[in-house]
N, C-alpha and C positions, 0 to 999 in steps of 0.2 A: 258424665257421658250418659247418654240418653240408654234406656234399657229395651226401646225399638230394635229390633235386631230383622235381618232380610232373611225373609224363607227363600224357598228353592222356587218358588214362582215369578217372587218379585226379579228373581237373577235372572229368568228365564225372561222375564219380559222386558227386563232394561237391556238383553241382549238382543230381543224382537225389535225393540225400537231405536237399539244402536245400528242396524243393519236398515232398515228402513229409510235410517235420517242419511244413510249415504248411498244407497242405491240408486243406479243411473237411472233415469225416464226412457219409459218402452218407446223402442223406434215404432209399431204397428200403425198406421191409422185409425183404425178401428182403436186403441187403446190412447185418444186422445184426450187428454186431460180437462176434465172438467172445471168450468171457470170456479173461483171464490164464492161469487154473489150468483150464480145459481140459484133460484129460490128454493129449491128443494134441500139441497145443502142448508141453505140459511135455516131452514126451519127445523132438519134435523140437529142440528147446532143450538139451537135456542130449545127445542126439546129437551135433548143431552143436558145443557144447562139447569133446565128446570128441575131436574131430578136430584139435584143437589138441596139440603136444608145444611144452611153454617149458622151451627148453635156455639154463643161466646159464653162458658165458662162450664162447670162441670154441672150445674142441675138443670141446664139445657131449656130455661127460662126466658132465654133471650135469644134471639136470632138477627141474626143479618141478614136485609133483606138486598136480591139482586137489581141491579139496575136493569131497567128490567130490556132498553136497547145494547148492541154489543158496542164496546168502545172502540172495538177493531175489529176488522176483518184482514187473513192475509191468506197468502200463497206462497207456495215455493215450489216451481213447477220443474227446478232441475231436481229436486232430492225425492226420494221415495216413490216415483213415478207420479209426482205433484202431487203433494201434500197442498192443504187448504185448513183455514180453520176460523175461528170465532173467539174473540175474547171477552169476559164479562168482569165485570168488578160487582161485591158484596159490601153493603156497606151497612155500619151499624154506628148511631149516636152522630151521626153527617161524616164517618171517617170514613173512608174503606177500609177494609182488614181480610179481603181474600182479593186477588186478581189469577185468572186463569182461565179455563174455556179448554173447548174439544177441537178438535183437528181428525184429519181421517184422509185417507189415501187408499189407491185400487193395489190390493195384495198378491193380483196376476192368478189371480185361480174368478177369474169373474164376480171375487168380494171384495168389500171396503172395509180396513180393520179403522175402528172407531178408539181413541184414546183419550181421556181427560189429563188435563196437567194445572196443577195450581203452585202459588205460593201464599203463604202466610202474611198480614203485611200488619195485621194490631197487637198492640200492646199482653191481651189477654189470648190466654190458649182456647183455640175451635177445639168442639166434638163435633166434626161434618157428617151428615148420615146421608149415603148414596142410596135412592131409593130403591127397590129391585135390583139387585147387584149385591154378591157376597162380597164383591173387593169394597176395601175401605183405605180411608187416608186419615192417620192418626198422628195428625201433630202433636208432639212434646212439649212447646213451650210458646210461646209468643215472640214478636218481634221488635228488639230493641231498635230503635231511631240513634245515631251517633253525633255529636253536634259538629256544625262543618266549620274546619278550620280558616282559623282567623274572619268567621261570618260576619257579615256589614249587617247593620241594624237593619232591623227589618221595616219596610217603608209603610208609612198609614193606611197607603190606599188602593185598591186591588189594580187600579192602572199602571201604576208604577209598581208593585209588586212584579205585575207582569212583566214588566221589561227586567226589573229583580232578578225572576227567574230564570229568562233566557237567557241573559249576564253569568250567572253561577252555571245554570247547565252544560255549557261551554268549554268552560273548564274543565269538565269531563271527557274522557276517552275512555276506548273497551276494547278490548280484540279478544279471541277465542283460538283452542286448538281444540280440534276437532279429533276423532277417535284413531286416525292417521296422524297426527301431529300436524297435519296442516293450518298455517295459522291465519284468521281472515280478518280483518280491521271492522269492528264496530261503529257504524254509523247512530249518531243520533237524530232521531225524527225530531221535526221543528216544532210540530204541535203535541203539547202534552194528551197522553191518552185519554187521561178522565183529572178534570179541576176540584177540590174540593166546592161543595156548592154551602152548605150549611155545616160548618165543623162547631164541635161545643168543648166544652171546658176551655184549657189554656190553649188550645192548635186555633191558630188564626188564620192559617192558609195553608194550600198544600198540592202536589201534583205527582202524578206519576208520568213518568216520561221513559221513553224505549228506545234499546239499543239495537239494530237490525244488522244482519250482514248483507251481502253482495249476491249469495246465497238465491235470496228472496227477499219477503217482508215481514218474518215472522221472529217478531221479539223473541232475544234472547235474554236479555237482563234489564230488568226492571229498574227503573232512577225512583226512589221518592224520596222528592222535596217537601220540606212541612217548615212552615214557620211557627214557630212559638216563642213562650216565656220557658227560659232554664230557669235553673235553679235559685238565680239570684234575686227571681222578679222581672229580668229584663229578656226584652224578644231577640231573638236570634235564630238560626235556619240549622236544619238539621237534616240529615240524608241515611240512606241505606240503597243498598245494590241487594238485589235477589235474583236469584236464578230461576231462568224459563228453558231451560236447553239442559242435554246432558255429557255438555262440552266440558274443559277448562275453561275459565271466565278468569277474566281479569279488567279490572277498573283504576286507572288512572286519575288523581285530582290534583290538576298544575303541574302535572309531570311527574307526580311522583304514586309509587302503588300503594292504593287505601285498602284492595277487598280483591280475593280471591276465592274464587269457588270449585275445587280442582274434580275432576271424575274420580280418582281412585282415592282420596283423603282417608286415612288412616283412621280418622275418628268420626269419618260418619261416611255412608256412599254421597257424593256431589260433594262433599264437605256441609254437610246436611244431618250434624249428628241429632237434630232434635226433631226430624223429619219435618222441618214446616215445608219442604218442599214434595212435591205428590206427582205423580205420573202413574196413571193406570192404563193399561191394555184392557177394554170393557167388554169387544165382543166383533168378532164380523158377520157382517149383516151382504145382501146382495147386490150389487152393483148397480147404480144406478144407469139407465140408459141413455143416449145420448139427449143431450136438451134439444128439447123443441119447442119450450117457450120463450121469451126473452130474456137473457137475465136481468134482473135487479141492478138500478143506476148507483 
């Protein structure tokens, strides 16, 4: 078990952000929710972002650098009086090994509480260092890859890979229950959020792909798909689910349940004893005012 343990703040603030993620959207006109692609939003998002350094191993030698567009943008304009957010992936040696981004909603006092949330997705453990900012996100350990049952060989070519993909992705289902026990069905998006483009050693391919609710459009659990060679020399396809929410998760593959990720888990908070998963509360800042330029297509 990891020797992370939650101060009195971090409680404070997974209770600040379990009230947010269900709070009703203000009836007011004047408190009308600001689009996604806002460009002011975008560019506080991509700010936010940049403040992040993900250093892979302990003498902080190496770094993961971010991509530097976001792989998603989303919304969720019933929960928190419209949440919005931004997502980026970090990538080091052509893998990724962080996926996460900032989000932010109007707090009903005329401010925007601004939040980062990540997950862990490499092999080897981050020291992430937030610039300007006492909070930190200290993951424990790295992220093991599970190999997928009964995986079909994995095909030569990335065209058929492709259709590979969308073939296994399929197979998966997710649903959540949320801090009510209400439970909502997991959609998976069609398009993977970010392809690998250059992977090296033994990973030959690889995707991450997103499971959304009904909610809005804001991932809640991560799909990565990687093909490689196991152990024996020969290629085959491997998977893991992570969590972006701080719901109950649950993932299905061909019916049957692979991966749980529970809110109150006895051996770690989210079921998260090695903390690779991060949620921070960073700060509110002041409202921005209605747009009066176009937004961003």
């Amino acid at each position: 078990m990891s020797n992370i343990r939650l101060d009195r703040r971090t409680i404070v603030l997974m209770s600040i952000t379990t009230f947010l993620s269900t709070a009703p959207a203000w009836s007011r006109a004047e408190d009308a929710v600001i689009p996604q692609n806002d460009p002011r939003l975008q560019k506080l998002y991509q700010d936010e972002a940049n403040r992040w350094e993900m250093w892979v191993g302990p003498d902080q030698q190496r770094k993961a650098e971010i991509v530097t567009e976001p792989v998603f943008r989303w919304q969720n304009p019933s929960r928190a009086n419209g949440q919005s957010g931004a997502m980026y992936v970090w990538v080091f040696e052509g893998r990724p090994v962080v996926i996460g981004g900032v989000f932010s909603n109007p707090s009903g006092k005329n401010q925007r509480d601004i939040m980062h949330e990540f997950h862990a997705l490499g092999p080897d453990r981050l020291f992430p260092e937030f610039r300007n900012s006492k909070s930190k996100w200290l993951p424990g350990a790295g992220v093991t890859l599970f190999p997928l049952p009964d995986s079909p060989k994995v095909e030569e070519t990335q065209g058929k890979r492709t259709l590979q993909l969308r073939a296994i992705s399929r197979d998966f289902t997710a649903n959540s229950l949320d801090n009510e026990k209400v439970r909502w069905e997991l959609r998976l998006l069609p398009k993977p959020l970010y392809r690998y483009e250059k992977p090296q050693g033994d990973i030959i391919d690889g995707a991450l792909l997103a499971f959304v609710s009904d909610a809005g459009t804001d991932p809640e659990i991560i799909l990565v798909l990687e093909a490689r060679k196991n152990d024996k020399g020969d290629t085959a396809w491997f998977y893991r689910a992570v969590r972006l929410s701080i719901s109950d998760l649950y993932v299905d593959y061909k019916r049957t349940k692979i991966w749980t990720a529970l809110h109150d888990d006895p051996n770690g908070a989210f079921g998260n004893k090695d903390n690779t998963y991060g949620l921070i509360w960073d700060r509110a800042i002041d409202e921005l005012p209605p747009a009066t330029k176009k937004p961003l297509d």
